[in-house]
N, C-alpha and C positions, 0 to 999 in steps of 0.2 A: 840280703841275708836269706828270703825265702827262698829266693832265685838258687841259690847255692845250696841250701835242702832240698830243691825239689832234685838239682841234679846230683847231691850227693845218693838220694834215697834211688831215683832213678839205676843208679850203679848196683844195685841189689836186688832182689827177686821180693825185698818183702815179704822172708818167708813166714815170719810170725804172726802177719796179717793176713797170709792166705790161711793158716793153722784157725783165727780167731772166724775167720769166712766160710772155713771147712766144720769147727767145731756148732758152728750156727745152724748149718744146714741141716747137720746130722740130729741137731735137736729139734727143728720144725720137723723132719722128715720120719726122725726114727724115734724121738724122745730122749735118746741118749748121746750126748754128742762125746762121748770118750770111743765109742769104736774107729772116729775119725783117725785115720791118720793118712798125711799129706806126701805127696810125689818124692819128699826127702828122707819120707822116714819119722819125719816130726809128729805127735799127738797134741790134742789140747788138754789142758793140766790144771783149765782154772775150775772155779765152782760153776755151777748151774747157771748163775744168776748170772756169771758175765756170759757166758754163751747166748743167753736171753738179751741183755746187752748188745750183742755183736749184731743181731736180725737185723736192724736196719740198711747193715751194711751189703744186704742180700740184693736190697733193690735196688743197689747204686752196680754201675758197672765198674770192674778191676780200677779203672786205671780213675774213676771216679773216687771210688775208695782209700785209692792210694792218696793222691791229691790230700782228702780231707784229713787221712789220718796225719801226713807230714805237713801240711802248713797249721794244722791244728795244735799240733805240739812244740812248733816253733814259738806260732805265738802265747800258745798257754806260759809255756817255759821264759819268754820276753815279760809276761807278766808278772811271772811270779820274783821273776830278779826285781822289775821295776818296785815292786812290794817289800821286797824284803833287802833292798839295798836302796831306798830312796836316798836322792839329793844327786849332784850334776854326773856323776859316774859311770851310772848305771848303765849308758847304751855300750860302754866298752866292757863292763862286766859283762852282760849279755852277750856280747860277741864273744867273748873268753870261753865261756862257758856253752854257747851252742858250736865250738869249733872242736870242743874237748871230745876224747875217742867214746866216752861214755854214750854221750850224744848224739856223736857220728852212728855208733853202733844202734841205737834206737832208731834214728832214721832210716838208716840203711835195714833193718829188718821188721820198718812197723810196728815198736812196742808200743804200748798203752801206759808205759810208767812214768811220763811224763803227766799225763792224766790223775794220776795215783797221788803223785807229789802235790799236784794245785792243790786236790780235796785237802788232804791233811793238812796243809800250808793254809788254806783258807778255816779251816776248823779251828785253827792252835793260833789265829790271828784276829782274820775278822770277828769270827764268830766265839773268840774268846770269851767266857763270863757271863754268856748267854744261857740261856737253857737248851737251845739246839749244839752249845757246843758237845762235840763226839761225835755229832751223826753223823758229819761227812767221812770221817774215819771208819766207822762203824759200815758204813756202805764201802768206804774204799777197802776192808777188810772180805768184804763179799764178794768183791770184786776177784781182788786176787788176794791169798789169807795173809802173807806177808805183812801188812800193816797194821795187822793184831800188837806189835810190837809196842806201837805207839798209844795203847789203851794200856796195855801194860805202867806202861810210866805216868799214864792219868792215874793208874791203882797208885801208884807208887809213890805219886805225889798227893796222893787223897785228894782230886778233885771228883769224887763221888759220882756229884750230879753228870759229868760229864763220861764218866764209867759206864753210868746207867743210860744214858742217851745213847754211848756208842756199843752199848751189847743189844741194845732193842734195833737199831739202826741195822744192826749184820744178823740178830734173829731175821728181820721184816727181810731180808735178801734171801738166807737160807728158805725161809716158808714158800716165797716170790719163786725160787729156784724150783722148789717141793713142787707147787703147783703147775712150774713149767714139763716137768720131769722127774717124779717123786723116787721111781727105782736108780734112777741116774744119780740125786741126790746121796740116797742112802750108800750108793757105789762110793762114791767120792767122800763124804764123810768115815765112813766105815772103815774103808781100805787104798786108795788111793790119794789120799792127801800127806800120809808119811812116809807114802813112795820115791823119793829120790831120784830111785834109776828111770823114773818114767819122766825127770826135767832132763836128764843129759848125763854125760858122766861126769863126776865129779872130778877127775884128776884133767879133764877137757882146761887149756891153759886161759881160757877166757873165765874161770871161775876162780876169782882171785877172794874167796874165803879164803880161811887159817886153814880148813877140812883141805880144799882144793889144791894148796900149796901144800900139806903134809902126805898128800897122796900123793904127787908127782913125787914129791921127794924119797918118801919109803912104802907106797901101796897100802895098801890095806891095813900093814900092822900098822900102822899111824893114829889108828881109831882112837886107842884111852889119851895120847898125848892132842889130839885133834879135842877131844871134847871139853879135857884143862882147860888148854891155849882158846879155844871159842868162850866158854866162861869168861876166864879172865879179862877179853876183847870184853865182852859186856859187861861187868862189871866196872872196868875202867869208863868207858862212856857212861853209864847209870853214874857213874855217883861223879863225873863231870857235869852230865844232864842235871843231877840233883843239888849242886854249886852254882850253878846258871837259874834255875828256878829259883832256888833263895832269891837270889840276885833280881828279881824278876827279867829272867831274859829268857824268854820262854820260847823263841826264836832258834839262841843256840840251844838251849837243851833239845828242841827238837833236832836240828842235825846232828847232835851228838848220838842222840838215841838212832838217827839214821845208821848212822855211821859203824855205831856197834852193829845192828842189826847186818851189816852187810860182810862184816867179822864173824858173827854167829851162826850165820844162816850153812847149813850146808852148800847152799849152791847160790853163789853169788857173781852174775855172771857181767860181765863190765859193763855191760849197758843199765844195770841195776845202781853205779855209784854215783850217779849224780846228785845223788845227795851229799856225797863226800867232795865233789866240785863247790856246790854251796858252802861246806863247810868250811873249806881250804881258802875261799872267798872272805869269809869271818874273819879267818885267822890272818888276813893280810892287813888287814886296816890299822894304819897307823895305831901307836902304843899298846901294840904285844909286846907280851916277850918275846926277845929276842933269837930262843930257843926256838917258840912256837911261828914264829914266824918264817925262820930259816925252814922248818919244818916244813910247813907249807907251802913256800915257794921250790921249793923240792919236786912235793905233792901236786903242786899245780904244772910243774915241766913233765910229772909220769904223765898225770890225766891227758898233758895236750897229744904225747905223743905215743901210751898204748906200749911200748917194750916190750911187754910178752908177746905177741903176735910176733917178734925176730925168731923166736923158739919157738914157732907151734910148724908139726906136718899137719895134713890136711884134715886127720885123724884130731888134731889137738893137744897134742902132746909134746912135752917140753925136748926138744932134739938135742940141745950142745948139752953136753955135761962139764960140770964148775962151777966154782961158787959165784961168778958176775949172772951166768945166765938162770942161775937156780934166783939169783935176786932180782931179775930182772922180769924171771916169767911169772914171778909173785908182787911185782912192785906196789899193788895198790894197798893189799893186804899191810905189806909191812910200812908204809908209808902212813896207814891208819895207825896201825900199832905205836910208832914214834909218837904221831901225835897227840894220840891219847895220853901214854904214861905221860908227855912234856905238860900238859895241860891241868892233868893232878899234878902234878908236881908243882903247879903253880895254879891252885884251885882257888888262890882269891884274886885272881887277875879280871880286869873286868874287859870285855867286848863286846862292846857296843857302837855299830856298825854308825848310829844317828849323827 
């Protein structure tokens, strides 16, 4: 299986990992590593703190670099299934799941969000009911802000102490950042963190939010129905997530809240839904419903095989016009969407994976 990531990742330029190699440099070098931008066009987008993060990767050579970022995320990711799908299964869930385009697309461009995932997975498990629980969140929020989401639903679910762990956890990154780069910081808090168009464009067919699917379909005026439809996506996951915590399954309410988050987010770009592969993985195990199941094995034939990418030019944008490839070059989006409502619709169901 590594064998097979190093050569899927080999197929790509890893261009996200030269982006986090580019934004490092420009912060030893210059203090600010937002004037980076790379051979493609690409900028770096995270906070300070992960820029500071990335140095290490200064004094590893390219192809060293690469290496560690792909077998490290193969096996972070082997881990975290063996974790959250224990008992004789799991090396075929694993396999499922690093074959998935999600996956692929990480490997092939050196993301970090496999990384993202272990922390919060290890904070909302291991470190459950602890007093450090939040901080790994709390840090993976500093990381990249994205998993602010998931403090969200600690507020939500009044686990307090672990509120308070994960807002001191992503302060100590901010300050860390400050110290790194303090004008850089205040750049990126101030004005660049609600910037959009500086991740990509949004109607790009690889960004399968509800925002990214309304834009391919009608531009721009999509906005007030984009911001509904993105509510309503979280919404329905919160109050799945908060059916599953009753329940104590604190497991799925965290994919669920993934899963919305990847619904809400403006810019959700397929290599971001692996969390919805986990989820899809929940939803298969014996005694679902039968609704929810069909669901996801649906869900689990989009993730293996990516469909929009049939509709993208090189530009990213969705080419045939009709209603299969308008469903096609959105599939992940509406594929969450079915599942959510199916799951309220049957919020005393219980899954559990043991």
């Amino acid at each position: 299986m590594i064998g097979g990531a190093l050569y899927w990742a080999s197929q790509g330029a890893l261009t996200d990992l030269v982006v986090y190699r580019g934004g490092a440099h420009d912060l030893v070098t210059t203090g600010d590593p937002y004037h980076y931008t790379s051979g493609k066009g690409l900028v770096f987008t995270y906070p300070v703190f992960s820029a500071l993060l990335f140095t290490p990767l200064l004094v590893l050579p390219k192809f060293a670099a690469e290496l560690l970022v792909t077998v490290g995320s193969v096996g972070l990711l082997t881990l975290v299934v063996r974790h959250l799908f224990p008992g004789g299964h799991w090396p075929i869930i694993a396999a499922l799941v690093l074959i998935s385009e999600p996956v692929r697309e990480n490997l092939f461009l050196g993301q970090i969000n496999v990384l993202l995932i272990a922390m919060v997975v290890v904070d909302f498990t291991v470190l459950r009911g602890t007093r450090w629980q939040g901080l790994l969140t709390g840090i993976a929020t500093g990381i990249k802000i994205t998993p602010a989401l998931f403090v969200v639903y600690l507020l939500v679910t009044r686990q307090w102490r672990a509120v308070l762990t994960a807002g001191l956890g992503f302060l100590g990154t901010v300050a860390i950042g400050a110290l790194a780069g303090l004008h850089a910081t205040i750049t990126y808090f101030g004005t660049l963190l609600l910037d959009a168009g500086r991740v990509g464009g949004i109607g790009f067919v690889s960004n399968q939010s509800v925002r990214g699917a309304l834009t391919r379909l009608f531009g721009d005026s999509a906005g007030p129905a984009g911001a509904v439809l993105s509510l309503l996506g979280l919404v329905l996951a919160f109050r799945a997530a908060w059916q599953a915590h009753r329940r104590d399954e604190e497991i799925l309410a965290l994919l669920l809240v993934g899963a919305g988050g990847l619904l809400a987010s403006p810019i959700s770009w397929s290599h971001h839904w692996i969390w919805f592969a986990l989820l899809l993985t929940f939803c298969l195990y014996p005694g679902r419903p039968r609704a929810v199941r069909i669901i996801a094995a649906i869900g689990g034939l989009v993730l293996l095989t990516g469909p929009m990418w049939l509709y993208a030019n090189p530009h990213g944008a969705a080419l045939a016009p009709g209603v299969l490839p308008a469903i096609l070059a959105s599939a992940y989006g509406l594929c969450a969407f079915a599942l959510l409502a199916a799951m309220n619709l049957r919020s005393l169901m219980q899954l559990d994976p043991q």
